[in-house]
C-alpha positions in Angstrom: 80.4 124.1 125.4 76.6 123.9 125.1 75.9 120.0 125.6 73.4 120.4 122.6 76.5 121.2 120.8 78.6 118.0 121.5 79.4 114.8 119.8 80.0 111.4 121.0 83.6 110.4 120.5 83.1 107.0 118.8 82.0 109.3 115.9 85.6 110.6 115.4 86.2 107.3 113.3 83.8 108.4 111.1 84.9 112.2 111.1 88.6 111.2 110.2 88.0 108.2 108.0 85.3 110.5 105.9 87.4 113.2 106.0 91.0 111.4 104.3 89.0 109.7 101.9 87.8 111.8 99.1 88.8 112.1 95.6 92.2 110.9 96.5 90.9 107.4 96.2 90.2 107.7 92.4 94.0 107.9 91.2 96.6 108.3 94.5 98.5 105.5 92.5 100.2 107.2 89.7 102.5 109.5 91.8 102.9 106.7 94.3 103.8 104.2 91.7 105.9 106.6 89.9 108.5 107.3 93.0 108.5 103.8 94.9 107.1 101.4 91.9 105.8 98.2 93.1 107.3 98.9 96.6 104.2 101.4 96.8 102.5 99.6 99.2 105.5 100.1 101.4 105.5 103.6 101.3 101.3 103.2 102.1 102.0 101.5 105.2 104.5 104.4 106.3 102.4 107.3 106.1 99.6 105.9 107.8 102.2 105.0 110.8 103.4 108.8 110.4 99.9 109.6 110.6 99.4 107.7 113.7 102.1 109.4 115.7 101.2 113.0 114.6 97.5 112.4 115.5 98.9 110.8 119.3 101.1 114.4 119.3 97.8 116.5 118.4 95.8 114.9 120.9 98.4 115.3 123.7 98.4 119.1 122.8 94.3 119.3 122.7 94.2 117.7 125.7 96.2 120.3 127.7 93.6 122.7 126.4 90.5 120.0 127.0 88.3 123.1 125.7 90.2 124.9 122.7 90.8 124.7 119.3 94.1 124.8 117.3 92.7 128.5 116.5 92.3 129.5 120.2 95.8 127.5 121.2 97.7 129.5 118.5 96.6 132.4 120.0 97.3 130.9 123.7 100.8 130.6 122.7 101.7 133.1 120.1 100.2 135.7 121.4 97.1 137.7 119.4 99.7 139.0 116.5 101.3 136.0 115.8 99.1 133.8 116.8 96.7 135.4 114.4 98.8 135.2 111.7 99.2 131.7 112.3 95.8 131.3 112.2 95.2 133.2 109.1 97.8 130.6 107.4 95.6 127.7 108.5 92.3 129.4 107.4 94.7 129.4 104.0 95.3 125.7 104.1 92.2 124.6 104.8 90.3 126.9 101.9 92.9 125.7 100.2 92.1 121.8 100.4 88.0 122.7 100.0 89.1 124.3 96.5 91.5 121.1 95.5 88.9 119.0 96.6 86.0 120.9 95.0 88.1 121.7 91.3 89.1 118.0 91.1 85.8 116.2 91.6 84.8 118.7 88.7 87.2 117.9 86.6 86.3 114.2 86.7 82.8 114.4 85.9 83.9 116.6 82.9 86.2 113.8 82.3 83.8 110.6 83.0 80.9 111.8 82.7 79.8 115.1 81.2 82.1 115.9 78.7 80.4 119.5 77.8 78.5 120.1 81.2 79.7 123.9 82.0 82.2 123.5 85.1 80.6 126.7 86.7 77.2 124.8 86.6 79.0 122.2 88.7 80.6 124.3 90.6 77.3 126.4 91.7 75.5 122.8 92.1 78.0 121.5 94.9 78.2 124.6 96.6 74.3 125.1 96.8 74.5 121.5 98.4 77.3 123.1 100.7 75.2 125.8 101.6 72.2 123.5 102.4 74.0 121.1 105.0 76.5 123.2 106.4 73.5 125.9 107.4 72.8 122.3 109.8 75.3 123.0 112.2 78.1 120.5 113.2 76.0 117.7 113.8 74.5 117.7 110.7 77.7 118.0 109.5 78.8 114.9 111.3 75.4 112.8 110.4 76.6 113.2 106.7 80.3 112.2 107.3 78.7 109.3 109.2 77.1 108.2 106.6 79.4 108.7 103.7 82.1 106.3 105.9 79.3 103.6 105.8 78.7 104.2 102.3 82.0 104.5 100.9 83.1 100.8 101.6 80.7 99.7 98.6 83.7 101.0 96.3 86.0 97.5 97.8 83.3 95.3 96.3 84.0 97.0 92.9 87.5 95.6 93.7 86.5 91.8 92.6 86.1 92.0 88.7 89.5 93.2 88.5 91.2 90.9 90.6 90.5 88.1 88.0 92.8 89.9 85.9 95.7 90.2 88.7 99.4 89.3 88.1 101.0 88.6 91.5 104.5 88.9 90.2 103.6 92.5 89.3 104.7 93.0 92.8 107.8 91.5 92.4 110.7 92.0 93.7 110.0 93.3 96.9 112.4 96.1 98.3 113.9 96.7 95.2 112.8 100.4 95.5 115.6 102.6 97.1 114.4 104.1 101.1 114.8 107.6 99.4 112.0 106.2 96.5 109.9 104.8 99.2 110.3 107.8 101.7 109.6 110.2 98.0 106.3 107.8 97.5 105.5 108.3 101.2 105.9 111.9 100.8 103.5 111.3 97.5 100.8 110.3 99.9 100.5 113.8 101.5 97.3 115.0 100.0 96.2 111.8 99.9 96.3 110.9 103.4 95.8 114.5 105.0 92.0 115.2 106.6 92.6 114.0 109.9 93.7 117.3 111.1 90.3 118.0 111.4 90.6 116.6 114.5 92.3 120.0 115.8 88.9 121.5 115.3 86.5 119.3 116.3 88.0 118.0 119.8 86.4 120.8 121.6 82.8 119.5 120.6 83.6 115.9 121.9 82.0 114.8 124.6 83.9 112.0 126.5 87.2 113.4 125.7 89.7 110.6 127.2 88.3 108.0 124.6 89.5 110.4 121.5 92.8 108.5 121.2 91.6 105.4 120.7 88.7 106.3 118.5 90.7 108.8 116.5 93.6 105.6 115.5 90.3 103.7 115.0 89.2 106.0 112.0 93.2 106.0 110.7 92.7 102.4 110.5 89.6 102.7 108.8 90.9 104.8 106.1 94.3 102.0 105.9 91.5 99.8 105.0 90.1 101.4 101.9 93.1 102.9 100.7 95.7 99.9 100.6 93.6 97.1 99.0 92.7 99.3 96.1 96.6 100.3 96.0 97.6 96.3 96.1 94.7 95.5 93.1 95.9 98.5 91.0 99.4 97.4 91.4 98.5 94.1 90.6 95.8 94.7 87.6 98.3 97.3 85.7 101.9 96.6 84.5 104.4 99.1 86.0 104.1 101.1 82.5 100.5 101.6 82.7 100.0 102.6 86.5 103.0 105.8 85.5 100.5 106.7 82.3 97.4 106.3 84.5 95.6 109.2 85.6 92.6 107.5 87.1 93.9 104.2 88.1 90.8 103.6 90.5 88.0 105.0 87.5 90.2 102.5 85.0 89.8 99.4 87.1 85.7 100.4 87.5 85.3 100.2 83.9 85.3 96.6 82.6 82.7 96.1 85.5 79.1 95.2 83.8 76.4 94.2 85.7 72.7 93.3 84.7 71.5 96.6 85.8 74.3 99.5 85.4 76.2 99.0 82.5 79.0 101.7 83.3 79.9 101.1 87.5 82.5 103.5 87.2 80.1 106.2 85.8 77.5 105.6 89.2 80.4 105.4 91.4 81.3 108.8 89.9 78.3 110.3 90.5 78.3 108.6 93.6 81.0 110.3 94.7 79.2 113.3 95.9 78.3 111.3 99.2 82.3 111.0 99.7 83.6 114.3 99.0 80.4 116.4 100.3 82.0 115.8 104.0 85.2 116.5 102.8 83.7 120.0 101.7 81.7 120.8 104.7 84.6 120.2 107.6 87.0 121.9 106.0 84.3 124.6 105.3 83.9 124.1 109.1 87.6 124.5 110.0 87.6 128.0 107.7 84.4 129.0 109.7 85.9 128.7 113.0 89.5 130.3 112.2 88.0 133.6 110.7 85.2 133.5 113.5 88.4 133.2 115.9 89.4 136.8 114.2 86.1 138.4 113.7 83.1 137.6 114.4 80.8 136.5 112.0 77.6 134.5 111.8 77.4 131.1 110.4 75.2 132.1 106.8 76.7 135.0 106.0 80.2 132.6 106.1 78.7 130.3 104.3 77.1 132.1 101.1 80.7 134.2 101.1 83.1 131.9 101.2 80.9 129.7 98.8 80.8 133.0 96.5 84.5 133.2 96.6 85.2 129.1 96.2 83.1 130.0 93.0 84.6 132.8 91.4 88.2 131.0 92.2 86.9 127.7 90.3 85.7 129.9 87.6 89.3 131.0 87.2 91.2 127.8 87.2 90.3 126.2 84.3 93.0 124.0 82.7 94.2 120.3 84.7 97.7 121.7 84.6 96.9 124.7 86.6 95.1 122.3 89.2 98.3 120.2 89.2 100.2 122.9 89.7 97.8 124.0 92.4 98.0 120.5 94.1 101.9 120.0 93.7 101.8 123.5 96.5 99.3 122.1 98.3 101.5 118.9 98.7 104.6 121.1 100.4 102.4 123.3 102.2 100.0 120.2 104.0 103.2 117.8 104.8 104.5 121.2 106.8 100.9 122.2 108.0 100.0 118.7 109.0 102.7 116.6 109.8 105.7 119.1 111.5 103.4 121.9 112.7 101.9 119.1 115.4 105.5 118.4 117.3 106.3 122.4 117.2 103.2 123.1 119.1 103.1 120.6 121.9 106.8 121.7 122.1 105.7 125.1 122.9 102.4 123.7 124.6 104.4 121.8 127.4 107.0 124.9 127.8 103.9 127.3 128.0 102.2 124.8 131.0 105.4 124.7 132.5 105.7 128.4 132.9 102.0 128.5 134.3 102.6 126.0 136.8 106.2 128.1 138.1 104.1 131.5 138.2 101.3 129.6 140.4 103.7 128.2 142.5 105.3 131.4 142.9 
C-alpha cells in the first residue's frame, strides 16, 4: 500500500462511530420499544456487546491477511467462483444500506421539512455532493467522517429541554420484559447499530495496524454514547403508548425546543443532518467501489457517476414509506447474517486455510 494512501489508526473511532450513526438516530426507538418496552435500554446494551465481539472476530481475520480486504480474503478462501459470488453478495449489501440510508433521509425532509420539494431533486442534490467528495479519495473520505463524529455530539445538548419533562417511573419495572422480547429488541437494533463493518474494508489502508483493536472498540464506545442517552430520554419523555405510535421519536423530542435564534431546532438539526449521513453514503459507496473493482476493473469516476445514476433511478422508483419499510425490514435479516454470523464463519475457514499453508511449507 502506497504510504500516501494510509490512515492513522486513531481515526478508526471516527470511521466506525460516523459510520453507525446516521439516520438511525432519529427514530431507532419505536421498534425497540415495541419488542422489549421499557427494558429497551437492556436490549441497547446487548448489541453493542455483540458488536464488540464480532468486531474482535473481524479483526483477528484481517489481521492474518495484514494487507487484504474482506473482498480479496473471500476470494483467498473461496476460491475465484465462489468467492466472487460472495463478493457480489456484499457489493449487494452494502448498495443496499447507501439506498436505505439515502431514501430515508429523503423521506424526512419531505416529512419535516419540505413537504412538496420533489424527492428526485433531493435525490440528485445528495448524490452530486457524493460525487464531489468521494472523487477525494479515501482520505477525504475520512476528513469528512472525522468531522461529522465531532459534530454530531451537538444533537446530546438538544437532549436537556426534554429532560424537564422526564418520568423516571416510565422505566419501571425493570426486567419485566421476557429474554425472548429483549433478545427480539436486540435483534431490532440491527440496522441501527450496523456500519462498523466498514472496518473490513478500510483495515488495509491503516497504518499502525496492531493499535486497530483498541481504536476500533474505542469508536463502538463512541457510538454507545450517542445512541443510549437519547434511548433512556425518549423512554423517559414518552409513555409506553406514545414511543409504539412514534415514528420519529428523536425529531419529536427536538420540537418543543425554542431558542432566541432558531425557532424550530428540530428543523436545523434536520438539515443538519447531511454532515451525519454524507459519511455514511460515501464508505459504503467506498466498500461498493472496492468489491466491483475486486471483479473488474474500473476507475474511481466512472464508479462514481454510475452507481450514483443507478442509486437515482432506484430512489425514483420507491416512492411510498411502506415500500421503504418493507425494503428496511430485508435489510434487517440480511445485515444481522452479513454482519454479525458471516464474521465467525470466516475466521473459521481463515484459521483452517493458515493451517493448511503452514502443513504444505513444512512439507
Amino acid at each position: 500500500m502506497n504510504p500516501k494512501h494510509q490512515i492513522n489508526a486513531f481515526l478508526i473511532v471516527a470511521i466506525i462511530s460516523a459510520n453507525q450513526v446516521g439516520v438511525g438516530v432519529m427514530g431507532f426507538q419505536q421498534q425497540l420499544y415495541q419488542h422489549a418496552k421499557q427494558d429497551a435500554w437492556i436490549s441497547v446494551i446487548i448489541s453493542f456487546l455483540l458488536a464488540h465481539l464480532v468486531i474482535f472476530i473481524m479483526i483477528k481475520t484481517l489481521e492474518i491477511y495484514q494487507t487484504n480486504d474482506i473482498y480479496e480474503i473471500n476470494q483467498d478462501i473461496f476460491g475465484k467462483f465462489i468467492g466472487n459470488f460472495l463478493n457480489v453478495l456484499y457489493i449487494t449489501y452494502c448498495g443496499s444500506i447507501f439506498f436505505v440510508i439515502l431514501k430515508t433521509y429523503i423521506e424526512v425532509i419531505n416529512t419535516w421539512v419540505f413537504y412538496n420539494l420533489s424527492p428526485w431533486f433531493l435525490s440528485a442534490t445528495l448524490l452530486l455532493l457524493l460525487i464531489y467528495t468521494f472523487t477525494g479519495t479515501l482520505k477525504v473520505i475520512v476528513g469528512v467522517s472525522f468531522f461529522s463524529f465531532v459534530i454530531t455530539y451537538v444533537w446530546l445538548f438538544s437532549l436537556i429541554p426534554p429532560l424537564e419533562y422526564a418520568e423516571v417511573n416510565y422505566l419501571l419495572p425493570v426486567l419485566e420484559s421476557s429474554i425472548v422480547d429483549i433478545l427480539k429488541g436486540t435483534y431490532s437494533m440491527t440496522f441501527t447499530i450496523v456500519g462498523f463493518e466498514i472496518l473490513n474494508i478500510v483495515y488495509p489502508y491503516i497504518k499502525d495496524k496492531k493499535k486497530v483493536n483498541r481504536y476500533a472498540h474505542l469508536g463502538l464506545l463512541g457510538t454507545l454514547i450517542m445512541y443510549f442517552p437519547i434511548l433512556l430520554v425518549s423512554l423517559m419523555y414518552f409513555s409506553g403508548e406514545q414511543l409504539s405510535k412514534t415514528v420519529w421519536p428523536t425529531l419529536t423530542m427536538l420540537s418543543i425546543v425554542r431558542l432566541p435564534f432558531i425557532e424550530r431546532i428540530d428543523i436545523f438539526m434536520i438539515c443538519f443532518g447531511v454532515v451525519i449521513i454524507l459519511p455514511n453514503l460515501c464508505l459504503y459507496a467506498w466498500a461498493v467501489y472496492r468489491g466491483v473493482n475486486s471483479i473488474i476493473k474500473i476507475s474511481l469516476s466512472a464508479f462514481i457517476w454510475a452507481f450514483s445514476g443507478l442509486m437515482f433511478i432506484l430512489s425514483c422508483l420507491v416512492q411510498t414509506m411502506t415500500q421503504l419499510n418493507d425494503i428496511s425490514a430485508i435489510f434487517t435479516h440480511v445485515g444481522f447474517f452479513t454482519v454479525f454470523v458471516f464474521p465467525f464463519f470466516l475466521y473459521f475457514l481463515a484459521l483452517i486455510k493458515r493451517k493448511f499453508r503452514k502443513t504444505q511449507v513444512t512439507q
